[in-house]
Legacy VTK file of the C-alpha trace (Angstrom):
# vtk DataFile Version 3.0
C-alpha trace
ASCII
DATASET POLYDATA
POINTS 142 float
66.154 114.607 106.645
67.861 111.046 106.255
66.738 108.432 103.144
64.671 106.059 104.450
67.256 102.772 104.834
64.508 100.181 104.317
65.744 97.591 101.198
62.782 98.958 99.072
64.304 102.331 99.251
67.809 101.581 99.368
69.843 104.223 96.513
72.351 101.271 96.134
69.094 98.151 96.001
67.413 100.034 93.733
69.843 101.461 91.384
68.797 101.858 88.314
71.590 104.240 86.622
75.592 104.509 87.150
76.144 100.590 87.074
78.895 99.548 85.237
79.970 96.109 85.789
78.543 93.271 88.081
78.779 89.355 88.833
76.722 87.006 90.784
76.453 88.493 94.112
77.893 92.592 93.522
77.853 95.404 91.573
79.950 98.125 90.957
79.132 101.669 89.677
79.745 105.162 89.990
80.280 107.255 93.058
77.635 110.239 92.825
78.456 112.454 94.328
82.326 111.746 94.169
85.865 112.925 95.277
87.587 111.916 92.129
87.138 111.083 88.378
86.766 107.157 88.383
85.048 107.060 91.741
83.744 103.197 92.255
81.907 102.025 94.814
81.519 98.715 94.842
78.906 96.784 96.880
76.773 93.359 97.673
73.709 92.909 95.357
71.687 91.977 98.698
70.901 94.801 101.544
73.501 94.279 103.299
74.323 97.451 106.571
77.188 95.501 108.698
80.547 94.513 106.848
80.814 91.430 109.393
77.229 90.278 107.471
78.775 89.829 104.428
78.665 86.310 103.278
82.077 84.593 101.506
80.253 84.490 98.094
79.834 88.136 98.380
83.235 88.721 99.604
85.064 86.749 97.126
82.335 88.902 94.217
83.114 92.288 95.450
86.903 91.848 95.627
87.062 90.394 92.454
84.895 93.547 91.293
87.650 95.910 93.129
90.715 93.993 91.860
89.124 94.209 88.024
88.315 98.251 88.864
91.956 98.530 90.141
93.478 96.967 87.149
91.592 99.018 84.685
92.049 102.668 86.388
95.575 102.160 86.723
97.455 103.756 84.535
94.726 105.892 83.248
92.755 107.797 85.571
95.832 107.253 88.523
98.836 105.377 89.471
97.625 104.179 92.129
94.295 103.048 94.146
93.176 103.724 97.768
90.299 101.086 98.816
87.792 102.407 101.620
85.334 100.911 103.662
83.493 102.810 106.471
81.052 101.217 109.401
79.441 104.594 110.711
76.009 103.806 112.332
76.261 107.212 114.340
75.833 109.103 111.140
72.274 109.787 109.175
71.912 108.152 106.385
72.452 110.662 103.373
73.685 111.703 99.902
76.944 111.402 101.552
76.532 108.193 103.777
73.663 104.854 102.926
73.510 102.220 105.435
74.657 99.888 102.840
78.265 98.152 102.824
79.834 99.412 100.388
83.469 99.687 99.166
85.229 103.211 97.707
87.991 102.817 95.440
89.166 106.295 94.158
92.404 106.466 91.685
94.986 108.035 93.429
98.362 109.790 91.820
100.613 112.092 93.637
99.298 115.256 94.939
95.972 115.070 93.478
93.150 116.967 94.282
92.286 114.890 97.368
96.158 115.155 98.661
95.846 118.971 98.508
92.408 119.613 99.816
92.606 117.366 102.980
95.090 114.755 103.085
98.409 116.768 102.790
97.197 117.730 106.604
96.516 114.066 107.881
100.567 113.512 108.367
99.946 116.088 112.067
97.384 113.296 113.217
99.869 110.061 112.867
101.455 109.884 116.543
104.142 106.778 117.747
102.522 104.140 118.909
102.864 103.373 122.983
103.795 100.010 123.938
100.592 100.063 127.100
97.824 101.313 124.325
99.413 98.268 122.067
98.637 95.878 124.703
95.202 96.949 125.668
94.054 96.853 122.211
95.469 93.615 121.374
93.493 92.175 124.395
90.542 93.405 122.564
91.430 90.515 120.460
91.460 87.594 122.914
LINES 1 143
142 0 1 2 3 4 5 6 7 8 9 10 11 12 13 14 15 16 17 18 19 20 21 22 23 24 25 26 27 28 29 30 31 32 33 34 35 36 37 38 39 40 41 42 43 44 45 46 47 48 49 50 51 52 53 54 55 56 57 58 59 60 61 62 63 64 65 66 67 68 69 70 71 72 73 74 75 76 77 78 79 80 81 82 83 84 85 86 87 88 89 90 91 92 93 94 95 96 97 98 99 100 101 102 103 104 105 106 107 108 109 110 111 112 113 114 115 116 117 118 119 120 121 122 123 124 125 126 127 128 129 130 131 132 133 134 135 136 137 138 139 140 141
């Protein structure tokens, strides 16, 4: 059974634990459950479901959160940072997925935990790229 995705009972609008930095229009806190120590996720202060909704204050707020998050976790919890953002309106909202836009950023270092358990496998689903599926996606963008 799915959380109900209404703003009053929004996880990420009505967080009351986990935050740990915020500005005007975002907030960032703790990924629970997460795939890595240092898990952010960082995300609008208003409800907010499609990225393309986002307004530029909010924008501008959450990257600035991200770039301060990257900056800090280098160097100590990775040596590097993967940023994430997923639209997926086909899936329940869950402990694993809320139908809020929100923003992963997971410290990354070679062969971690995430490489070995799933990504050292991703490598078998990167094919060349055909010239005819190049130019019927980039019509997409007329």
């Amino acid at each position: 059974m799915g959380i109900n995705t209404a703003p009053n009972n929004c996880p990420f609008c009505n967080l009351t634990d986990r935050l740990l930095k915020e500005n005007s229009s975002a907030k960032a806190f703790l990924s629970n459950p997460r795939k890595a120590p240092g898990h952010f996720l960082v995300t609008s202060k208003r409800h907010v479901e499609k990225p393309w909704e986002l307004n530029e204050a909010e924008l501008k707020d959450i990257f600035e959160l991200i770039f301060f998050i990257e900056k800090k976790l280098i160097g100590k919890l990775g040596e590097g940072v993967d940023v994430r953002q997923n639209y997926r309106p086909f899936l329940e909202q869950s402990k694993l997925k809320v139908d809020h836009v929100h923003f992963h950023v997971l410290p990354r270092y070679n062969k971690d935990y995430i490489y070995q358990v799933a990504e050292q496998y991703e490598t078998d689903l990167f094919t060349d790229l055909d010239p005819a599926e190049a130019a019927d996606v980039a019509k997409l963008l007329d």
